[in-house]
C-alpha positions as CSV (number, residue, x, y, z in Angstrom):
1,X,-24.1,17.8,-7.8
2,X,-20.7,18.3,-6.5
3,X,-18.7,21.2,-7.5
4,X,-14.9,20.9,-8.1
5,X,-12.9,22.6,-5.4
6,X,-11.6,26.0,-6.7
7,X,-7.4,26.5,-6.9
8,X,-7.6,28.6,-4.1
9,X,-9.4,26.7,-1.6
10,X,-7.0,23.7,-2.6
11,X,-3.9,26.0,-2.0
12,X,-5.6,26.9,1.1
13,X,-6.7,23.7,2.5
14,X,-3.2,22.1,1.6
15,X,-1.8,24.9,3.7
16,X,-4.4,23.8,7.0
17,X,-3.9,20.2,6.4
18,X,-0.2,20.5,6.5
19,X,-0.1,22.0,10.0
20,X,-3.2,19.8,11.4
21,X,-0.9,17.2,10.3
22,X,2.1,18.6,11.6
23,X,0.5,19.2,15.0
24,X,-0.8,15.8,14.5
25,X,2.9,13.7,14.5
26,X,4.4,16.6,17.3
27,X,1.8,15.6,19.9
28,X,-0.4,13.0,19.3
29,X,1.3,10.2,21.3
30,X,0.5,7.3,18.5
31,X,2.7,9.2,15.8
32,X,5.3,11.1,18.2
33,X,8.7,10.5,17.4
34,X,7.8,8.6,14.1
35,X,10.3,9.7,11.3
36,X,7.6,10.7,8.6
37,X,7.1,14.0,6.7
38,X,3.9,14.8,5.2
39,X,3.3,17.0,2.4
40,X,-0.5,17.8,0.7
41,X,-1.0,18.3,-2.7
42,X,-4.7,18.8,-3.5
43,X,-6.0,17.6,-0.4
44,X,-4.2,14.6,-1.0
45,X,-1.7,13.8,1.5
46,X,1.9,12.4,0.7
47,X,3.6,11.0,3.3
48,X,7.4,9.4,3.6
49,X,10.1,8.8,6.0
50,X,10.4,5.5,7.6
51,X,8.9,3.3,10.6
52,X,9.7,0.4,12.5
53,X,6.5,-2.0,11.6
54,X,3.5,-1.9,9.3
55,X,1.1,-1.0,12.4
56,X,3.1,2.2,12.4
57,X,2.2,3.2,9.1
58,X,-1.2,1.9,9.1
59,X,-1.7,3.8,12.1
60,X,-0.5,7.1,10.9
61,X,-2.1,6.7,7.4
62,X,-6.0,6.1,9.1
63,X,-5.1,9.1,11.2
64,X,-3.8,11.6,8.5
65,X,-6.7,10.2,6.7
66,X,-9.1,11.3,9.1
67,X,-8.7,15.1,8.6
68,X,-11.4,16.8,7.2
69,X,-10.6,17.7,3.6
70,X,-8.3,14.9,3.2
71,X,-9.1,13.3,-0.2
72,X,-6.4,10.2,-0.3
73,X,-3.4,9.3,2.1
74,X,-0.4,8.1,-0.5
75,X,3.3,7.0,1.1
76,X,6.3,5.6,0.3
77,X,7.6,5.0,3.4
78,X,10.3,2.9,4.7
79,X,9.2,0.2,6.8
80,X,11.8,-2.0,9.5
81,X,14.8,-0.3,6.8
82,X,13.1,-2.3,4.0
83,X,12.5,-0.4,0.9
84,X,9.0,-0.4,-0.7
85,X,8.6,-2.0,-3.9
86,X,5.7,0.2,-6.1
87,X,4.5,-0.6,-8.6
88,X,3.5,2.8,-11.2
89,X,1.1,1.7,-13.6
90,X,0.6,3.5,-16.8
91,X,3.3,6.3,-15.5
92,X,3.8,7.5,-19.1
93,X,6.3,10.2,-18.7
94,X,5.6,10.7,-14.5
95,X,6.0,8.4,-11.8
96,X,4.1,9.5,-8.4
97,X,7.4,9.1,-6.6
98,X,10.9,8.8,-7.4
99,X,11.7,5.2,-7.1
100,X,8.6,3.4,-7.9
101,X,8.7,0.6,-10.8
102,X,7.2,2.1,-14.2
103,X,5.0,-0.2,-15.9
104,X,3.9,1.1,-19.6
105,X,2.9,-0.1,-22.4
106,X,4.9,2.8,-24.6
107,X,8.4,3.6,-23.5
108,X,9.1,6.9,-21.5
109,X,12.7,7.7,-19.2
110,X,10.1,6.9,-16.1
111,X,9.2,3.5,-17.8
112,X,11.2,0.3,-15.9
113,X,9.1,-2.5,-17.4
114,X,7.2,-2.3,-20.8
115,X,4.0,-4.6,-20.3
116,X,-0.2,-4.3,-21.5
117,X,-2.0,-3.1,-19.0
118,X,-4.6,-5.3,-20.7
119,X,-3.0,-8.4,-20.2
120,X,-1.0,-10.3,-17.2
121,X,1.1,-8.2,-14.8
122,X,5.1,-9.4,-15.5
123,X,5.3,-9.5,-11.6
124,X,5.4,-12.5,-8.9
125,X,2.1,-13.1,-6.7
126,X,2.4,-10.8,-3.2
127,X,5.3,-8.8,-4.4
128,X,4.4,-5.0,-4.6
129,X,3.7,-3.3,-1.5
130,X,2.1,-0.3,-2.9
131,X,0.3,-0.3,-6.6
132,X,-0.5,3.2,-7.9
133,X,-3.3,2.8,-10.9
134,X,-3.3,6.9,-11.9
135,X,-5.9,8.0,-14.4
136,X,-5.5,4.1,-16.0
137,X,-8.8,2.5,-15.4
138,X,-11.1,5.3,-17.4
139,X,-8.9,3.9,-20.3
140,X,-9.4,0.4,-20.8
141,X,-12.5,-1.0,-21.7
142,X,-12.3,-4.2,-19.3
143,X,-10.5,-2.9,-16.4
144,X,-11.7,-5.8,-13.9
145,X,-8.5,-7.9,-15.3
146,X,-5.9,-5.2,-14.4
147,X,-8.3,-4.8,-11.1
148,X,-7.9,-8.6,-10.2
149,X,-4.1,-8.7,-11.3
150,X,-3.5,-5.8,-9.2
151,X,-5.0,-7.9,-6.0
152,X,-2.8,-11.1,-7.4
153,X,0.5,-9.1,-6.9
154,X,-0.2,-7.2,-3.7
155,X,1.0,-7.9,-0.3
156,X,-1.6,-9.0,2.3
157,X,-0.9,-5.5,3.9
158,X,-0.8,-3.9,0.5
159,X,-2.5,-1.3,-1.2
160,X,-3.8,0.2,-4.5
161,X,-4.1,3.7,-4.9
162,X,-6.9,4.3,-7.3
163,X,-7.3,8.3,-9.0
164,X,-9.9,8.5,-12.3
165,X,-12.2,11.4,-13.7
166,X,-15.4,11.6,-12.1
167,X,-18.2,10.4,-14.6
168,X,-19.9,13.9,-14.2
169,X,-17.3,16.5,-14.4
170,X,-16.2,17.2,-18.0
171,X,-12.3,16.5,-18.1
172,X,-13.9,12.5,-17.9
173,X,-15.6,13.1,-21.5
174,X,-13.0,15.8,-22.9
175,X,-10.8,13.0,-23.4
176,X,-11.0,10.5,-26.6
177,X,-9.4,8.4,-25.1
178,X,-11.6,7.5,-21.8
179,X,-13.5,4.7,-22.7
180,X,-15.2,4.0,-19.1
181,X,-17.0,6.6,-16.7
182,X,-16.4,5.5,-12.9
183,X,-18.0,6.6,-9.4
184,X,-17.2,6.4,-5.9
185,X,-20.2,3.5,-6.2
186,X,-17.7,1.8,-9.1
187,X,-14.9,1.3,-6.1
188,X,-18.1,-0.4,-4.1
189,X,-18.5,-2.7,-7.1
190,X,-15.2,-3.6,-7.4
191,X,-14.7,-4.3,-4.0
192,X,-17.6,-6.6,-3.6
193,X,-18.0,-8.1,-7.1
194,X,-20.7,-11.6,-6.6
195,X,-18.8,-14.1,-7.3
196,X,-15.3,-13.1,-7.5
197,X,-12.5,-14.7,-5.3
198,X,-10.9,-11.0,-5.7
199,X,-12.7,-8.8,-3.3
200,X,-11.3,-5.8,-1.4
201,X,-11.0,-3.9,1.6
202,X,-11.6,0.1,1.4
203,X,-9.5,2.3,2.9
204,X,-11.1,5.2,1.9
205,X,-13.2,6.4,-1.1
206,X,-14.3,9.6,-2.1
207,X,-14.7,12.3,-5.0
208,X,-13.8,16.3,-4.9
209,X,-16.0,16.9,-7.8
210,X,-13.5,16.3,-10.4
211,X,-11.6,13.0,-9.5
212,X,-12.3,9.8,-7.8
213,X,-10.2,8.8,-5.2
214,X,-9.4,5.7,-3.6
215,X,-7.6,2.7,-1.4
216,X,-8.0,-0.4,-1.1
217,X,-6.6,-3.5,0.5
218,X,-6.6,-6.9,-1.1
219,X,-8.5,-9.4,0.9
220,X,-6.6,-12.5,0.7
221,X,-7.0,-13.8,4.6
222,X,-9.0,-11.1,6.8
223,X,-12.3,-10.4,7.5
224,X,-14.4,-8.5,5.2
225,X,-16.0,-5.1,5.7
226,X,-18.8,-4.7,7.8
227,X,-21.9,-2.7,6.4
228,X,-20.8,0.1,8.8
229,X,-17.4,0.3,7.4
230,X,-18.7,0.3,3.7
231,X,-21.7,3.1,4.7
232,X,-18.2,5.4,5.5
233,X,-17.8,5.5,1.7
234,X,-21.0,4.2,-0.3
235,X,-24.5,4.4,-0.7
């Protein structure tokens, strides 16, 4: 069984990861001179700033991402002076960044757009660049819809970020109100559901023993994932 990782050792492993990272974007000659900060909270690493193309960013992302420790790579970032547009659903009273679009169902000051989470999105097909689904699936019974409407208003080069209890660690029964227990092996199924037109692309996938984490990329036009790619993260 995996063991949550104590506050210290996150305290300390944010502090490593941020000057690997650091050290990462001052020499390695694929990030040098990009304008990005990153910041880790929790092992997950936070990145903004802005760069020229989308290659850019998916370049520094898979890098960042593979630093041991790292449990998620998030950004808002900038890309060709074009804002993002994120979507935040289920922020309640928190967005992840400043400027991304609150979706709830109750109203908050951090809610832009009251909408079900259980029903359609309110948004146009390939419109969100980024889609943040923050302790949201463990709370709806069918979260496949939200999953597939997710995927219907993603960019090609989009992703959802994906963060839920781990079925075995307490907090995911504490709670009343969690109706589903999820997996790293629940992010398989959902990326490769038989059948569905609405399959996904994993960027990464993992657990630290109290929370799921992970990104994924709507496949609308590319290739799917190899078994090799898909051993990286599941069983």
């Amino acid at each position: 069984m995996i063991e949550p990782v104590s506050q210290q050792r996150l305290r300390l492993r944010d502090e490593f990861l941020s000057r690997a990272a650091a050290e990462m974007v001052k020499f390695d000659e694929r990030l040098r001179g990009l304008d990005l900060e990153v910041r880790f909270d929790r092992g997950v690493a936070h990145l903004t700033g802005e760069v020229a193309a989308p290659a850019q960013l998916d370049t520094a992302r898979e890098l960042i991402g593979r630093l041991d420790g790292v449990f998620g790579v998030w950004d808002r970032v900038r890309v060709g002076g074009r804002e993002p547009l994120i979507l935040d659903l289920g922020c309640g009273g928190q967005k992840q960044y400043p400027g991304n679009l609150g979706v709830d169902l109750m109203t908050t000051g951090e809610v832009d757009v009251v909408a079900d989470l259980s029903g359609p999105l309110p948004f146009a097909d390939s419109c969100a660049d980024r889609v943040f689904l923050v302790h949201i699936l463990e709370h709806l019974i069918d979260f496949l819809p939200l999953v597939d409407e997710v995927h219907r208003v993603l960019r090609p080069d989009g992703i959802a970020f994906v963060l839920s209890p781990w079925w075995r660690y307490v907090n995911a029964v504490a709670d009343p109100t969690h109706v589903r227990l999820l997996d790293v092996q629940t992010i398989k199924g959902i990326c490769r559901r038989p059948g569905s037109p609405r399959t996904w692309y994993p960027l990464h996938a993992g657990c630290d023993g109290a929370s799921i984490f992970a990104e994924l990329r709507p496949l609308k036009d590319g290739p799917h994932p190899d078994a090799g790619h898909l051993a990286r993260f599941f069983d």
